[in-house]
C-alpha positions in Angstrom: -56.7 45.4 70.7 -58.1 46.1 74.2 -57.8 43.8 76.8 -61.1 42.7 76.9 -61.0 40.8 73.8 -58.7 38.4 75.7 -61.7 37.3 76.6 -63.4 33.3 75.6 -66.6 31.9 75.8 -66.4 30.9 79.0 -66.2 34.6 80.6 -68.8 35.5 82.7 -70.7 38.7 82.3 -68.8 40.0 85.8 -65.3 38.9 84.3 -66.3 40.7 81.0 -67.2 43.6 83.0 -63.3 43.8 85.3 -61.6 44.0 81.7 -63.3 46.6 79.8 -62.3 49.9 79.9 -64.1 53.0 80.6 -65.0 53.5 77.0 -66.0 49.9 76.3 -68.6 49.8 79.1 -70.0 53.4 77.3 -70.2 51.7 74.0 -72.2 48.8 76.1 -75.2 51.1 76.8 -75.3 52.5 73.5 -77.2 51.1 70.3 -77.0 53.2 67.1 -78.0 52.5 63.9 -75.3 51.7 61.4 -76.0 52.0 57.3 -75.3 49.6 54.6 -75.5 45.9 54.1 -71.7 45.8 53.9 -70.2 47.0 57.0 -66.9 47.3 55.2 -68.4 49.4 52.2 -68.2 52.9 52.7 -71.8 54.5 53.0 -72.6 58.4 53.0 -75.2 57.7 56.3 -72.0 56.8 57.9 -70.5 60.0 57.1 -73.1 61.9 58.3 -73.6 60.1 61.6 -70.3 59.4 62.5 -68.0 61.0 60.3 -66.4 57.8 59.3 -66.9 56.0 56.4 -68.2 52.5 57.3 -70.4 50.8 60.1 -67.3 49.0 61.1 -65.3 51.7 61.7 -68.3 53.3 63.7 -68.5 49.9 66.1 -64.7 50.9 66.8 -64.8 54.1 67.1 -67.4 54.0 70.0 -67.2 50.4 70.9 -70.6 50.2 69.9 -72.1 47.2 71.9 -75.4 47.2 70.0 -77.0 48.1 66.9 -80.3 48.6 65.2 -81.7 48.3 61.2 -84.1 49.8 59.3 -85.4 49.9 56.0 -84.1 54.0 55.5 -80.2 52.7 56.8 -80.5 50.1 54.0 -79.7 47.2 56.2 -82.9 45.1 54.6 -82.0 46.9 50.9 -80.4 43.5 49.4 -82.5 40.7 51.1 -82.1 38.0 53.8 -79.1 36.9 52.6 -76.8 39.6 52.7 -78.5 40.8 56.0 -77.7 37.7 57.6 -74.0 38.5 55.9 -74.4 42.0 57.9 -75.2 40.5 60.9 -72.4 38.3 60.7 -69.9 40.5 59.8 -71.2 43.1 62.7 -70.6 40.2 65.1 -67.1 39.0 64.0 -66.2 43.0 64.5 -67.5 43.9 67.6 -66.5 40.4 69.3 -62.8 41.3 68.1 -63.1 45.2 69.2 -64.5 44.4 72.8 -65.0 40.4 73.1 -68.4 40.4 73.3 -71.4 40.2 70.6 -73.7 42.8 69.1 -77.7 42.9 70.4 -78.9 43.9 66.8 -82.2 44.9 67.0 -85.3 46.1 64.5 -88.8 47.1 65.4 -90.8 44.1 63.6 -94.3 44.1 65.2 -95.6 43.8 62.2 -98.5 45.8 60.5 -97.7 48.9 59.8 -94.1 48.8 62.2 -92.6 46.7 60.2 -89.0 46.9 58.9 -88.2 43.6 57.6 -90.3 43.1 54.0 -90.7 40.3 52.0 -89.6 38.1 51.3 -90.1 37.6 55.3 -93.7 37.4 56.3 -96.1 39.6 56.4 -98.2 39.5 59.5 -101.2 41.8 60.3 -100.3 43.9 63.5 -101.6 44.0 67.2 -104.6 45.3 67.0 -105.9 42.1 64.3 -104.7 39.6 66.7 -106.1 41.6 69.7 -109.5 41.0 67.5 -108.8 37.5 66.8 -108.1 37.1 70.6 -106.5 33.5 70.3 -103.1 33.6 72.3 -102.1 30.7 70.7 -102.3 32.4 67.1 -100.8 35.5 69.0 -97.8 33.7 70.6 -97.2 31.7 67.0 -97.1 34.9 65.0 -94.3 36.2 67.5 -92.7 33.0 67.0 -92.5 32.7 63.5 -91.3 36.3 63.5 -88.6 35.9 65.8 -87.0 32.8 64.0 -87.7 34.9 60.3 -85.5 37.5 62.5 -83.0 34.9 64.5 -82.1 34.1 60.7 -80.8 37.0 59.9 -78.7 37.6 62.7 -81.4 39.8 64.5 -81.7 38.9 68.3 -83.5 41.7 69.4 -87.4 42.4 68.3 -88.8 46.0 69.7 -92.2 44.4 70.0 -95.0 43.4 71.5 -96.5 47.0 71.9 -97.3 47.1 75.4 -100.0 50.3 75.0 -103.5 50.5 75.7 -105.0 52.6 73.2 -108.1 54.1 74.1 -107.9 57.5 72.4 -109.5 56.9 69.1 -107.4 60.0 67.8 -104.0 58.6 69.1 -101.9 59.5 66.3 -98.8 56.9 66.8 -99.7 53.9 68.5 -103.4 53.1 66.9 -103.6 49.3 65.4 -99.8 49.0 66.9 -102.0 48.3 70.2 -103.8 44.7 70.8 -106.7 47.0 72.0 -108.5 49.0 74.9 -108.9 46.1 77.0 -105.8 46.0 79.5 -106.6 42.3 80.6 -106.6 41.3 76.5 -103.5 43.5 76.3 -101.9 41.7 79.0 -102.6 38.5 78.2 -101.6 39.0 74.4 -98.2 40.7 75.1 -97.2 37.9 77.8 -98.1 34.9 75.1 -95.9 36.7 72.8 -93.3 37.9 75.0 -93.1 33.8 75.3 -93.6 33.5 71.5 -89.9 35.6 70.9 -88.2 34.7 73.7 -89.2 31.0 74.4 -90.1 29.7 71.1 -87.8 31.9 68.7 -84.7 32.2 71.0 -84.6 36.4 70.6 -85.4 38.9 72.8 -88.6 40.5 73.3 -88.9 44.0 74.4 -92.3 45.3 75.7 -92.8 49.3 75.0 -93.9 51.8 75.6 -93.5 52.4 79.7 -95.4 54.0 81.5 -98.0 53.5 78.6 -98.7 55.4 75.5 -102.0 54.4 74.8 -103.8 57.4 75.7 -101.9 60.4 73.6 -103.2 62.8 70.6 -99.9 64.0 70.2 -97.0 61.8 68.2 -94.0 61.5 70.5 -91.8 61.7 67.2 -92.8 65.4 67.0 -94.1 66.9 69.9 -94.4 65.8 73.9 -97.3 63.9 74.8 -98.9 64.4 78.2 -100.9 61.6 79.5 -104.1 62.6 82.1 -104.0 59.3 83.7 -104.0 59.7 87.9 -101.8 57.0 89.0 -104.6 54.9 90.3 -106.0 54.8 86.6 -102.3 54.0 85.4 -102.4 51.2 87.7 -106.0 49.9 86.1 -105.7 50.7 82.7 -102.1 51.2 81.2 -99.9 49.4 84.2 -101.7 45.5 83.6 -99.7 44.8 80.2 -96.3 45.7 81.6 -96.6 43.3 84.8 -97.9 40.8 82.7 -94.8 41.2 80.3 -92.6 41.3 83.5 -94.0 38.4 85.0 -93.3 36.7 81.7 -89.8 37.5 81.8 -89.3 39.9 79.2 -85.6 40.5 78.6 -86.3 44.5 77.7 -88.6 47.2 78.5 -88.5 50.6 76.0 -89.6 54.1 77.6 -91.8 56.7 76.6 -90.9 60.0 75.7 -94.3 61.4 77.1 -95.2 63.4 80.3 -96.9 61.6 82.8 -97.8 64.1 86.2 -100.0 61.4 88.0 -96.6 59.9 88.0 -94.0 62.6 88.0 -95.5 65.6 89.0 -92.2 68.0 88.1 -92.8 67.3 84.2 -90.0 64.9 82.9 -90.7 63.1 80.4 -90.6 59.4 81.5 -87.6 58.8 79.9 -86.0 61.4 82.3 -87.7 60.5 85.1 -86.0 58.9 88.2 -89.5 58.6 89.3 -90.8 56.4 86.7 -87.8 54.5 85.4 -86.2 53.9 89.1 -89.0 53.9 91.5 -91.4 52.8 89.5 -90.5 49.9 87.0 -87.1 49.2 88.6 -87.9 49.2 92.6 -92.0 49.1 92.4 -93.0 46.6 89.6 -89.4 44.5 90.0 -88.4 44.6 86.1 -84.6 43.5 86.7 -84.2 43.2 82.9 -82.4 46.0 80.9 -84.2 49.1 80.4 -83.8 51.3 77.1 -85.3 54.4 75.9 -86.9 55.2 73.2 -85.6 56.7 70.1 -83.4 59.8 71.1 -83.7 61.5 68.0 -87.6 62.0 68.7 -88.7 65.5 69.5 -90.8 64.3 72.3 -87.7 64.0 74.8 -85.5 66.9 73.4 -87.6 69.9 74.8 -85.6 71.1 77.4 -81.6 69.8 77.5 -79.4 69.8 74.4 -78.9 66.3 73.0 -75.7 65.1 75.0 -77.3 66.3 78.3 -80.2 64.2 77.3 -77.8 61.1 77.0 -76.8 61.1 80.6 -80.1 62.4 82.0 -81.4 59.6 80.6 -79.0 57.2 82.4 -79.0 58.9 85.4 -82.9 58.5 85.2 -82.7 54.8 85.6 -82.0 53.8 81.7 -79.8 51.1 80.4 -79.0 51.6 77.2 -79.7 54.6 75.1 -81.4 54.4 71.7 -80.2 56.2 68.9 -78.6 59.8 70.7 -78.3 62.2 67.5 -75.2 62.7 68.3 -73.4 59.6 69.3 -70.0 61.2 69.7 -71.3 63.7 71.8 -73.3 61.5 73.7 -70.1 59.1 74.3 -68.5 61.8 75.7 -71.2 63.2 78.3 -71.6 60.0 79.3 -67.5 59.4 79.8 -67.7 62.9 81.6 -70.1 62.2 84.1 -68.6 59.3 85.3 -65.0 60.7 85.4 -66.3 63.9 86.8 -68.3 62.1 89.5 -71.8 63.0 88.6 -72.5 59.4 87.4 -71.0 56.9 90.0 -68.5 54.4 88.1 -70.5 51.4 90.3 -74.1 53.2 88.5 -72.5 52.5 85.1 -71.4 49.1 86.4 -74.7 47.8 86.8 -76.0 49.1 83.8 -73.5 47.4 81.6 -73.4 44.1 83.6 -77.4 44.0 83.0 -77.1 44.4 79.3 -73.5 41.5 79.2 -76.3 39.5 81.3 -78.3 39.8 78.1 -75.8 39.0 76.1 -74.8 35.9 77.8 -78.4 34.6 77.8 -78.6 34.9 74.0 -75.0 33.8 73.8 -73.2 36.6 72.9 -70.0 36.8 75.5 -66.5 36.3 74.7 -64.1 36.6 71.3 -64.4 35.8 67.7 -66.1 32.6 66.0 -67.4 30.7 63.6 -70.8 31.9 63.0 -73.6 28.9 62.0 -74.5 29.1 59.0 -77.5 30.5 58.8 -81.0 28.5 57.9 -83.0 31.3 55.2 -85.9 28.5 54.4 -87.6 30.0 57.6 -87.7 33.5 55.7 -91.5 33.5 54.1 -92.2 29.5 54.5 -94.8 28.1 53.5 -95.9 27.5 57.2 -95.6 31.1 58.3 -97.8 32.4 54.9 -100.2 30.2 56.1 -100.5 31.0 59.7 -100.5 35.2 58.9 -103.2 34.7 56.2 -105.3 32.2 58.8 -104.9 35.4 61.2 -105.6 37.9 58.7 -108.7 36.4 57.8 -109.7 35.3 61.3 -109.3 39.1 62.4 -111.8 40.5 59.9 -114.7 41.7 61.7 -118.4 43.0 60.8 -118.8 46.7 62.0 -121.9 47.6 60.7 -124.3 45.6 58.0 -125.8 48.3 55.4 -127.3 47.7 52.1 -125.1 45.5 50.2 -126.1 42.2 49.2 -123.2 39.4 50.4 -121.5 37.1 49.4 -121.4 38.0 45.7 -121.1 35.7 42.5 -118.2 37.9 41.3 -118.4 35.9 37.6 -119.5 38.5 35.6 -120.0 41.3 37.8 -118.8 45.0 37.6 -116.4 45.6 40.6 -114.9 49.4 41.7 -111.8 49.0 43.7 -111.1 52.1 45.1 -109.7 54.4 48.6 -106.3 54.1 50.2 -104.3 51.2 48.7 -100.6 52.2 50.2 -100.2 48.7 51.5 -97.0 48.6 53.7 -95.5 46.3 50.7 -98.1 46.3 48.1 -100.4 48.3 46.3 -103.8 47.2 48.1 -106.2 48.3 46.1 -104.5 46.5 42.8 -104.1 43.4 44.7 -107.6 43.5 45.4 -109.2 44.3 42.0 -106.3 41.1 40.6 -107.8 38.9 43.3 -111.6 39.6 42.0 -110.5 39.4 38.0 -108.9 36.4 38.7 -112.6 34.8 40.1 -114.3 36.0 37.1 -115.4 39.4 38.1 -114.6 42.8 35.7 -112.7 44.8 38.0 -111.3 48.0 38.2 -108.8 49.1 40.7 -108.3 53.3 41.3 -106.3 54.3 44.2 -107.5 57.6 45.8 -104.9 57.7 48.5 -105.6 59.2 52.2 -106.4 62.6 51.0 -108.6 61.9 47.3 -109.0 65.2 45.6 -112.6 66.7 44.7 -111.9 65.9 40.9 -110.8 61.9 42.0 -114.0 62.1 44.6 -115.9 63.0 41.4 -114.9 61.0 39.3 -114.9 57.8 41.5 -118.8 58.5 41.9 -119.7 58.8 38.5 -117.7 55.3 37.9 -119.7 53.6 41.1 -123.2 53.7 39.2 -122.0 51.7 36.2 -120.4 49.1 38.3 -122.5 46.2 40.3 -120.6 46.6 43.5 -118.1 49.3 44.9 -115.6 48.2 47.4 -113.7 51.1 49.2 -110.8 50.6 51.6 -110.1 53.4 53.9 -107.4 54.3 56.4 -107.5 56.2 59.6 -111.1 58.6 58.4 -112.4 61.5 60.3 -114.6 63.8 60.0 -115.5 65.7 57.4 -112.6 64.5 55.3 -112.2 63.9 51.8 -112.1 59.8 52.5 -115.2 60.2 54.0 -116.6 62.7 51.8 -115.9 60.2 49.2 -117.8 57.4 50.9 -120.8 59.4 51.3 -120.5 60.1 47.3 -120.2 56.3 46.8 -122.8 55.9 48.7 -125.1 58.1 46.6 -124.2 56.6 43.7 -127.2 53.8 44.0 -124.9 51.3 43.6 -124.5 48.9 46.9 -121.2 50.0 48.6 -118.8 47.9 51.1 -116.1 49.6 52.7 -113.1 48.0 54.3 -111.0 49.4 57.2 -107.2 48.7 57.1 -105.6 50.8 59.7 -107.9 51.7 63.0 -111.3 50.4 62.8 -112.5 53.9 64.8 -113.5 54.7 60.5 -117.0 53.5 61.2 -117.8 56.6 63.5 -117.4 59.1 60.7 -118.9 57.1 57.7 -122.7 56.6 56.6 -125.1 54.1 58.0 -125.9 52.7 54.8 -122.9 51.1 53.3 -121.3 47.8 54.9 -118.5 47.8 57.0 -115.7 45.8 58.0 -112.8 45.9 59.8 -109.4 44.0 58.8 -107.0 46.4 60.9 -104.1 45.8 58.4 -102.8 47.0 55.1 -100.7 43.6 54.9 -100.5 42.0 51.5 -102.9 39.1 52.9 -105.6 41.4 53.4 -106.1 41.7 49.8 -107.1 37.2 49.7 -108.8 38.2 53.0 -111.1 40.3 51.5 -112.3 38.5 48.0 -112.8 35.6 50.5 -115.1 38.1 52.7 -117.2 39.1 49.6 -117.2 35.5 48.0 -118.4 34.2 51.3 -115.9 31.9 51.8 -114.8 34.0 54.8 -117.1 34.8 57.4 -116.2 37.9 59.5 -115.7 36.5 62.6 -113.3 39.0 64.5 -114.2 41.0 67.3 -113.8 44.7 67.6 -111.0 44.8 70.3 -111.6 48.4 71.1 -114.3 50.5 72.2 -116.0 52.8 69.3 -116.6 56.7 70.7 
């Protein structure tokens, strides 16, 4: 047991600091993520991570200070419950190994970033609210997410999405974005920013710095470059990250993009003095604890092997790094640098007393003890259902009013449900045509997915004359492209046609005049109610479109 476990609630985050070790204060600016619901169950992702059986022994073994969940590490595999039992036992372990808590984190923006699934609830993403453009509804959908989250033991959310997206073809941020307008942006992400931190009692962390908004290129595989001069950084992407700042947002996540208005020698902004230091550190005065991206993303591994991109990133102005592929490898780059003298012991001092200043404000310092017991009724209330379907139908907007005849008596009538229905929990399309069967109407539901083949456009076309109305969700359309290929067939078919949007509502642009279209900006479960309501008329489409159309 190392000294610092000594340690009791009353430490400070400077007395924490004077008894760790050189290892400990490495394992502070680290978060991995750890596999299993069981940290003491052995689990083959631990294996291949950190060639040790369990997540436990990985917190040891690096003196990992912080940890992250997603759906593919099966943290969320056996529901709220055991998760909370996760975060729990995650807690106890690291509190005995170093004497301070875990920051456990998960992206949960909702939409389609979403890691926790029902039964938590299922909120549309950004970009809906960014159309609804109530800051109340904004800041109490961040609230009820954070205290879904706070019950499980999560005290870290990697949202609000900071970006302004005003490249229609941006292939990662999209409806993850409140929208192209950077004063809506920044007013949205500082109401939520309160919304997590104030209301829900976790941390908020606003990403992606120095803004991602304006990319064709998906940082996950490739390295963005971004256009921008720095006096149109400053007016279009820098607005949402002062606002988040002013708001006192506990975290701030980089981008692995390139940036030369900014830093003219070609780092990405992860690796850029320039950007992370002189920019958001000295410039815009965050003092809150900086973390990268992903590590594991292609975007920043271009030019430096993977533990050389660990302590670039630190020496670059980073806090904590996210997810280094190699986490072994990056402990020990790290451990080098500062015993070698390339990063000052007093650098890695302030970076670890930033993230312990964290801790201590979410109450994380000092040794073992009895966790609360944890209240799961917040998990999918009744209250939060409500609130996410109220937004998801307030977000709904009218794009363009063709030939169909609304509302609709659906009693009787012949309905085609068709296009993408891969719902980020449900099968959208299904949901849909149960909705419509259930007010009477003789539905039929026929996925066609985001690529439908010439046979499925065919046949979905013959079907459309025979029916009395055709409803057709589609996802993320361009040009020329079998989705809107098979609107255009729809279309044809005589029959009056309404097509629904459920990612970006940039769909409009590349599908014909005549059929009506709406926007809903979300494949969420809700959007399914949303919808029948729309055609029924009990909804009218009141959203506004929260982007520009090009």
């Amino acid at each position: 047991m190392s000294a610092s476990t000594a340690s009791d609630e009353t430490a400070t985050p400077e007395e924490m600091l004077g008894r760790m070790s050189l290892a400990e204060k490495v394992g502070q600016v680290m978060m991995c993520e750890v596999y299993g619901t069981d940290p003491d169950r052995a689990h083959e992702g631990n294996r291949r991570r950190f060639e040790v059986d369990t997540a436990a022994e990985a917190v040891r073994l690096l003196h990992l200070g912080s940890a992250i969940y997603f759906r593919w590490t099966d943290s969320f595999a056996d529901g709220p419950q055991a998760l909370a039992g996760l975060s729990a036992r995650l807690q106890e372990i690291a509190r005995r190994d170093c004497g301070t808590g875990m920051l456990i984190a998960t992206d949960q923006e909702q939409g389609p970033s979403s890691r926790f699934g029902p039964p938590a609830t299922q909120f549309p993403g950004a970009m809906a609210l960014g159309a609804v453009g109530s800051t109340g509804l904004a800041r109490g959908a961040a609230a009820a997410t954070g205290e879904e989250l706070a019950a499980v033991g999560i005290n870290v959310d990697f949202a609000p999405d900071a970006d302004v997206n005003i490249n229609p073809g941006n292939p990662v941020i999209g409806v993850r974005s409140f929208g192209s307008d950077p004063g809506q942006v920044a007013r949205m992400v500082a109401t939520q920013v309160a919304g997590y931190q104030e209301d829900a009692g976790i941390s908020a962390c606003a990403k992606h710095f120095p803004g991602h908004g304006d990319t064709s290129t998906d940082s996950h595989t490739g390295l963005p470059v971004i256009g921008h001069s720095r006096r149109r950084w400053e007016q279009v992407d820098a607005p949402p990250f002062l606002a988040a700042i002013e708001a006192g947002v506990d975290l701030v996540m980089t981008a692995h993009i390139r940036f030369p208005g900014l830093e003219p020698d070609g780092h990405p902004a992860t690796l850029s003095r320039r950007v992370l230091t002189d920019l958001l550190r000295t410039e815009l005065g965050f003092d809150g604890v900086i973390i990268t991206d992903s590590l594991k993303m292609s975007g920043v591994r271009q030019d430096h092997d993977d533990a050389e991109v660990a302590v670039r990133a630190l020496e670059a102005g980073a806090d904590m790094i996210l997810m280094p592929p190699d986490p072994v490898a990056a402990r020990d780059a790290v451990v080098a640098a500062v015993t070698g003298g390339r990063l000052a012991p007093e650098v890695l001092d302030a970076k670890v007393l930033r993230v312990l200043r964290l801790k201590a404000r979410r109450g994380l310092l000092g040794g073992p003890s009895s966790p609360a017991r944890p209240d799961l009724s917040v998990v999918g209330s009744a209250a939060h259902r409500a609130l996410a379907d109220e937004i998801t139908g307030a977000a709904v907007t009218l794009l363009r009013e063709g030939a169909a005849p609304l509302p609709v008596r659906p009693a009787g009538r012949r309905v085609l449900v068709c296009g993408w229905g891969e719902a980020e929990n449900a099968d959208l399309v299904d949901l849909l045509a149960d909705r419509l069967r259930g007010l009477g109407a003789v539905a039929t539901g026929a996925q066609s997915g985001q690529e439908p083949s010439a046979g499925m456009r065919e046949s979905l076309a013959a079907a459309a004359s025979d029916q009395d109305l055709v409803v057709c969700l589609t996802h993320d359309v361009t040009a020329s492209s079998a989705q809107a290929d098979l609107v255009g067939r729809l279309a044809a078919s005589g029959t009056p046609t309404v097509v629904v949007s459920v990612g970006v509502p940039y769909d409009v642009a590349h599908l014909p005049a005549t059929v009506t279209q709406f926007a809903a900006y979300s494949s969420a479960a809700p959007v399914a109610g949303a919808i029948a309501r729309l055609l029924t008329g009990d909804l009218r489409a009141s959203g506004v479109m929260p982007v520009g159309i090009r």
